[in-house]
Structure formats: C-alpha cells, structure tokens
C-alpha positions as CSV (number, residue, x, y, z in Angstrom):
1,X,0.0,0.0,0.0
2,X,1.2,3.3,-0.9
3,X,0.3,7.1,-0.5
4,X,1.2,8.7,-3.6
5,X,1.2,12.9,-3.8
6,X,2.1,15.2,-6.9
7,X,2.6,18.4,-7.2
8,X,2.3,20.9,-10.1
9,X,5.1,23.0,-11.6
10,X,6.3,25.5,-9.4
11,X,2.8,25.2,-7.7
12,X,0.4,27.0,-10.2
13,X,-2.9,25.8,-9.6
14,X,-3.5,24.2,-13.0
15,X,-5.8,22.1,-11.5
16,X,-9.1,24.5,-11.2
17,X,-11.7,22.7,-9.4
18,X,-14.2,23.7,-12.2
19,X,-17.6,20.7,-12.5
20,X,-16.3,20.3,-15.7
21,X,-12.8,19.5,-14.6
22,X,-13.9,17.1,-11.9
23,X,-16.2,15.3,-14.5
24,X,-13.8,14.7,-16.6
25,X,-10.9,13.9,-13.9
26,X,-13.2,11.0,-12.2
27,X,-13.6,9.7,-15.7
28,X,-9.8,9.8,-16.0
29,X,-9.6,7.7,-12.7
30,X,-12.3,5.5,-13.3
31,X,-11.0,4.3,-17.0
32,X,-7.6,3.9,-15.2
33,X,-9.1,1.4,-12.8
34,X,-10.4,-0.4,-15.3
35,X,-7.3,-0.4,-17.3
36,X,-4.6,-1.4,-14.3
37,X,-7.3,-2.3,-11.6
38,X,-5.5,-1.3,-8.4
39,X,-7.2,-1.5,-5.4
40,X,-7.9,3.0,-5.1
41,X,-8.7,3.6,-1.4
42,X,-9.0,7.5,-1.8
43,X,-7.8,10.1,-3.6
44,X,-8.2,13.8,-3.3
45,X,-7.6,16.3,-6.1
46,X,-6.5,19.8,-5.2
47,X,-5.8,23.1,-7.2
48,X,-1.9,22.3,-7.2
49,X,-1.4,18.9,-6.3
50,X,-2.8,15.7,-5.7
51,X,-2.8,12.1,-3.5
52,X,-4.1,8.5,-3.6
53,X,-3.9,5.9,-1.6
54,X,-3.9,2.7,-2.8
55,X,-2.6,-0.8,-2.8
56,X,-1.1,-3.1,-5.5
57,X,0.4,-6.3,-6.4
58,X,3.6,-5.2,-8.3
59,X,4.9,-1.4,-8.9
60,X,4.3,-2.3,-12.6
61,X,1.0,-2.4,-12.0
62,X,0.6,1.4,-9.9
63,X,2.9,2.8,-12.3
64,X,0.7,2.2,-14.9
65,X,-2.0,3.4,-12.8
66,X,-0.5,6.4,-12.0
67,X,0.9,7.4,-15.8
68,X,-2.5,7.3,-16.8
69,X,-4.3,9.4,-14.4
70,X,-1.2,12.2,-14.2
71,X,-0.9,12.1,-18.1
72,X,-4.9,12.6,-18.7
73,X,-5.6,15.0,-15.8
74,X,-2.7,17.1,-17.5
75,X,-4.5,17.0,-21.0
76,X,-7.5,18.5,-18.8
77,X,-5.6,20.6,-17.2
78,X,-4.3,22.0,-20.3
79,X,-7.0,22.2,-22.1
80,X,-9.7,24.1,-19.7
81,X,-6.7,26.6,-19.1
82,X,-4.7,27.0,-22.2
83,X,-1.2,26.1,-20.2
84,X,1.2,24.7,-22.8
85,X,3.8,24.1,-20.3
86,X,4.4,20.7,-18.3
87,X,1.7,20.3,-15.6
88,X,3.7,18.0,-12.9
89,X,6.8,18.5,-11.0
90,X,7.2,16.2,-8.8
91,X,5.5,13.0,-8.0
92,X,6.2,10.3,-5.5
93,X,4.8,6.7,-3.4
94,X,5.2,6.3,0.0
95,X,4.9,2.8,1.2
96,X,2.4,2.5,4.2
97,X,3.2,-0.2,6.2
98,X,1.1,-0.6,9.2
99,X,-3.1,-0.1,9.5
100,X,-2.6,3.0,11.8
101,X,-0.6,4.3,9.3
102,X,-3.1,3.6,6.4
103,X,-6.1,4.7,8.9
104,X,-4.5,8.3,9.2
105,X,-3.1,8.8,5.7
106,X,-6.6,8.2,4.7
107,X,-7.8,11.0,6.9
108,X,-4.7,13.1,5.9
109,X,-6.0,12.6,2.0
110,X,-9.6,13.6,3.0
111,X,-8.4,16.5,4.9
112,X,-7.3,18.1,2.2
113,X,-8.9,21.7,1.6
114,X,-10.8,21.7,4.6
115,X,-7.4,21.4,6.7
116,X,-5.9,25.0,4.8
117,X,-9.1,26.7,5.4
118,X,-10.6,26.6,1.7
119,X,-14.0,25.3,2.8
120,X,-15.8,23.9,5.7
121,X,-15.8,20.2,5.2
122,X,-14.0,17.9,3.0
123,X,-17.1,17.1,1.4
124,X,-17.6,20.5,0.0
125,X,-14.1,20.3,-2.0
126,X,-15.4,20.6,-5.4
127,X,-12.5,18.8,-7.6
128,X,-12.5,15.3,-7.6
129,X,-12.5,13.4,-4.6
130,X,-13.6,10.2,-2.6
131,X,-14.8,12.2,0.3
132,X,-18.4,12.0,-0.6
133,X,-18.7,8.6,-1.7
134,X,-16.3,7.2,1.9
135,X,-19.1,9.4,3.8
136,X,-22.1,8.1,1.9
137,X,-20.9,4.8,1.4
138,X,-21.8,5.2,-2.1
139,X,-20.0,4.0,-5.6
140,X,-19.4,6.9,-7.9
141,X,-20.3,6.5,-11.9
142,X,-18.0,8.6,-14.3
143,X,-18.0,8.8,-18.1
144,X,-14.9,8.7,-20.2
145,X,-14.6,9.9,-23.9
146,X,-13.2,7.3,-26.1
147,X,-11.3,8.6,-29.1
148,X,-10.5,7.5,-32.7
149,X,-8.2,9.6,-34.4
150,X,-8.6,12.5,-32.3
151,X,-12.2,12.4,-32.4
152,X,-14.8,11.3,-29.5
153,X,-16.7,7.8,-30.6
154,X,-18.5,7.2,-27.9
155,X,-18.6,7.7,-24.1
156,X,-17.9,5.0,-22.1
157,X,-19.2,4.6,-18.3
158,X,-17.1,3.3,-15.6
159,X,-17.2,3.0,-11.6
160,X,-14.9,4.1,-9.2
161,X,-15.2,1.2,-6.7
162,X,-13.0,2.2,-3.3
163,X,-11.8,-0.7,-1.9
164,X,-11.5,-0.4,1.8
165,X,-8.4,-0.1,3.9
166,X,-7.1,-3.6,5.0
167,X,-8.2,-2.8,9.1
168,X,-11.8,-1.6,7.8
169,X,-12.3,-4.6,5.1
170,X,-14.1,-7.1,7.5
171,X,-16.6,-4.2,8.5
172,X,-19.9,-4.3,7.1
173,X,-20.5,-1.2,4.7
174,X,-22.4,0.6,7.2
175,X,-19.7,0.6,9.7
176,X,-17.4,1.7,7.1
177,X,-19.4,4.2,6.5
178,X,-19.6,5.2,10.0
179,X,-15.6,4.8,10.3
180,X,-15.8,7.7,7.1
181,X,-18.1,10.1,8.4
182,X,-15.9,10.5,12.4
183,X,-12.9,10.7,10.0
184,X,-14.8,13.8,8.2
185,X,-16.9,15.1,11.4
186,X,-12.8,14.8,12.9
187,X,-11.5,17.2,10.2
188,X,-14.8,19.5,10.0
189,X,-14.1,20.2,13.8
190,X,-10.6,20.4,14.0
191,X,-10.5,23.1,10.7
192,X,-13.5,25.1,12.5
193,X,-11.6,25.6,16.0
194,X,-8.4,26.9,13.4
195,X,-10.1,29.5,11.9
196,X,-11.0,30.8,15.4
197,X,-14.1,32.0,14.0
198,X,-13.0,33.4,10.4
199,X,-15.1,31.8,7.4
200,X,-13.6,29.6,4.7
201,X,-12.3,31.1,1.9
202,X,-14.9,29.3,-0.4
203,X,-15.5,27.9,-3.9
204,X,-16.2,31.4,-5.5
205,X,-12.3,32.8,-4.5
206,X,-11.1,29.2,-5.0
207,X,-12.2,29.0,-9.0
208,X,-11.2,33.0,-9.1
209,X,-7.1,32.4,-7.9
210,X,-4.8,32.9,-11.3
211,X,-3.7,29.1,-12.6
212,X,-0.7,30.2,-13.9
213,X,0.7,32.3,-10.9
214,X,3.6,30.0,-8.9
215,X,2.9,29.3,-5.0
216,X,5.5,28.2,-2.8
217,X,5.6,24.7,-2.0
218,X,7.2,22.8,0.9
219,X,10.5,21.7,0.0
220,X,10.8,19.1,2.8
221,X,12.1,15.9,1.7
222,X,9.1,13.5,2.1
223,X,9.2,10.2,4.4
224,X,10.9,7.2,2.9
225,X,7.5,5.1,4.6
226,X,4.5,5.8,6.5
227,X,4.7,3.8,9.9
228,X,3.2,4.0,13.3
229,X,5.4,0.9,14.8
230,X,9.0,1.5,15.5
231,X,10.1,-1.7,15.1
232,X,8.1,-2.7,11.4
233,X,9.8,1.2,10.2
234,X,13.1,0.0,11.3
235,X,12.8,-3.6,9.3
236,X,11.2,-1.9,6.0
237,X,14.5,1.0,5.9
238,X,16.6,-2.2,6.6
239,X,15.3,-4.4,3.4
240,X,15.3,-1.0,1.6
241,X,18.8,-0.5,2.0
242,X,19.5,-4.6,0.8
243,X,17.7,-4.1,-2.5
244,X,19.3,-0.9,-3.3
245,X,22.3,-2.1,-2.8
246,X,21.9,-5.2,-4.8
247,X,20.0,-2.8,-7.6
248,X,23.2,-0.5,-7.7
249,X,25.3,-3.9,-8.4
250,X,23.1,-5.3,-11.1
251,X,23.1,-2.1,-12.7
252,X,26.9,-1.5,-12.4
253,X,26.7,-4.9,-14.2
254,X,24.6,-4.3,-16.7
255,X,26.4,-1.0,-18.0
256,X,29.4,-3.8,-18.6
257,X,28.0,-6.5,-19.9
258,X,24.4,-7.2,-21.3
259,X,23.8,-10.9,-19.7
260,X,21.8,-12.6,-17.3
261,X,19.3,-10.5,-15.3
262,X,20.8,-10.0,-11.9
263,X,18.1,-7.6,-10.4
264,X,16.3,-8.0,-7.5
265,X,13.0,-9.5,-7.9
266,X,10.3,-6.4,-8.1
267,X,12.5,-4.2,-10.0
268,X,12.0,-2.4,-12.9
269,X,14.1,-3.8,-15.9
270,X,15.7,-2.5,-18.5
271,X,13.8,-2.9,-21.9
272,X,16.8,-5.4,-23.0
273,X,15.6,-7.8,-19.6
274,X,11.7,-7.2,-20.0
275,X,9.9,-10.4,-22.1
C-alpha cells in the first residue's frame, strides 16, 4: 500500500476545481481502474497537487495506474486553461506499512482543503475526490470519452469502486461508512476551531485564484514510509537499504555487460531484460 502525492510545476494551480474539470478527472480515474485495476482507497484532487492511496500487487502495476491518471488529468488541465507548459513537477509513493498508518493517511488525503481553510468540510471540496462517496458509502459513476483519431466515438461509463483499507475490510459497509463520516466530522471540527471564527475562503475565490501564478511549496524531503510501529519502520528502511544495494550492483553490471538479469525480484528492468 502506498500514498502517492504530486505536485504541479512550481505550484500553479492548474488544477481549477471547475464541475467540468472534476467530470472529466473522475472519468480519467475511473478508465484507469479499469485499465490497471488497483485497489484506489482514496484520492483527493486539489488546485496544485494531488494524493491517492492505494494498494497493488507489483509497482508495474501502480505505475501504470498512475501514468494514466497524471498524463490525462494534464491533458485536462491544459485544455480548460490554455497552459502549454508541463503540468507535474514532482510525483512520489510512499509505502504504508502498518493499519494506523493507512487509517491516518486516509484521513490526511480527505483532509485536504478543509485542513488549509478553503472550505468547511471535505465534502464541500469541489474537484475530484472520494470524500463524498467514503461518507455516503456510495460507488461513484464517471464517463470517459473514447477517441479515434482524435475524435470522440462514444462515451464510455465506468465505476470508481474504493476498496476499503485492509483494518476496515471485515466491516460491514455501514460501519465503514460510519468509520468515514468521524474521520470527516474529525476534520470538519478540527479546521473550524483553526479558523477561530473566520469563514472559509470558499469555492467562488477558490475558482477565481490565477492558474498560472507560482505558489510556494514545501520543500521538505518526504518520508521514505508511513509507519506508526517503530520496530516494522526499522525492518522496512533495513530491506530497503538490501535491495538498493543489490539494484546498484546489477546495474553497475549491466552498463558492462548485457547478460543474465541479476536484479532483485520487483525491480524495474531494463527494456533489454523485460519479455
């Protein structure tokens, strides 16, 4: 399971939170999970940047996943603004490795907008998000425009199933739904007793900020895992450390000689080692 975040070039907020956008965004998520079916636990779509948290088999497999939905939200991006420039400057997966972790990265994700003081509760964020459908329990339906030769064919409809977190997937929906809504009554409170009063800054001076403007981002170097137990944080940075190392040698070999595959197993090859 991994928390993945991007971030826009130099900030802009590319990303306006338009209905049309977030129409066309679901339907860029929900053709992706049909295409490399992950199992998408949330995700939460802001003005300059982005998360998801999800799990997966292999990193082929989210990789996939995730060129898909960054390379067609950019196409939106770009064409409900006019920006010609690149959309995404960095991107990055963060393994989660315990269910506490996962629990409060989840609420992290949904936190999202409400936490900075843009609106009152995470459900009123109006990009895309899985806030409403976590606190509703509910199974969101998204259309996709397929194209032939640069010209829409037909619109194709496909779900955005959630699949739950692994410490909530034994609960009945209706707890899970109950789990959602504290998580978003939690946030609601918390970004209420921050604003000591003061309203949000709402969804009119949201849509109204300049796209192409830079914002200053945080430029701290992100967590190499998301962990709440010492000891499991502690083994994870220890097998990290083993399979770079033994990544750095089969590479060091491959630049000399192109013969057997010596990289660790969950690697990503080189095109000359992939069948």
């Amino acid at each position: 399971m991994v928390e993945v975040t991007c971030r826009t070039i130099e900030g802009r907020c590319l990303l306006v939170p338009t209905p049309g956008f977030t129409r066309r965004v679901n339907g860029v998520i929900g053709r992706a999970l049909h295409l490399f079916p992950v199992a998408l636990h949330g995700y939460n779509v802001m003005s300059n940047h982005l998360h998801f948290e999800a799990s997966s088999p292999d990193a082929e497999l989210l990789s996939r996943f995730e060129s898909h939905v960054l390379g067609n939200t950019a196409r939106v991006a770009k064409d409900l603004t006019g920006w010609n420039g690149h959309v995404w400057e960095r991107c990055q997966p963060i393994p989660i490795l315990d269910d506490l972790a996962a629990e409060n990265r989840l609420e992290y994700i949904l936190a999202n907008g409400t936490k900075e003081g843009l609106v009152i509760s995470p459900l009123d964020w109006p990009g895309p998000s899985s806030a409403t459908a976590l606190y509703y329990g509910q199974t969101l339906e998204a259309e996709y425009p397929l194209r032939r030769e640069g010209r829409v064919v037909a619109v194709a409809s496909y779900p955005i199933r959630l699949t739950p977190i692994p410490s909530w997937s034994g609960l009945s929906l209706d707890q899970r739904t109950a789990r959602a809504r504290e998580m978003v009554d939690r946030i609601t409170a918390a970004a209420r007793q921050d604003r000591k009063g003061l309203p949000p800054l709402g969804v009119e001076a949201i849509l109204a900020t300049d796209p192409f403007a830079p914002v200053a981002l945080d430029r701290r170097p992100a967590p190499l895992c998301h962990a709440t137990d010492d000891r499991v944080r502690r083994d994870f940075l220890a097998a990290r450390r083993i399979f770079l190392d033994a990544h750095a040698r089969a590479s060091e070999k491959f630049r000399g000689a192109r013969g057997e595959n010596q990289f660790p197993p969950h690697a990503f090859l080189p095109p000359s080692f992939r069948a």
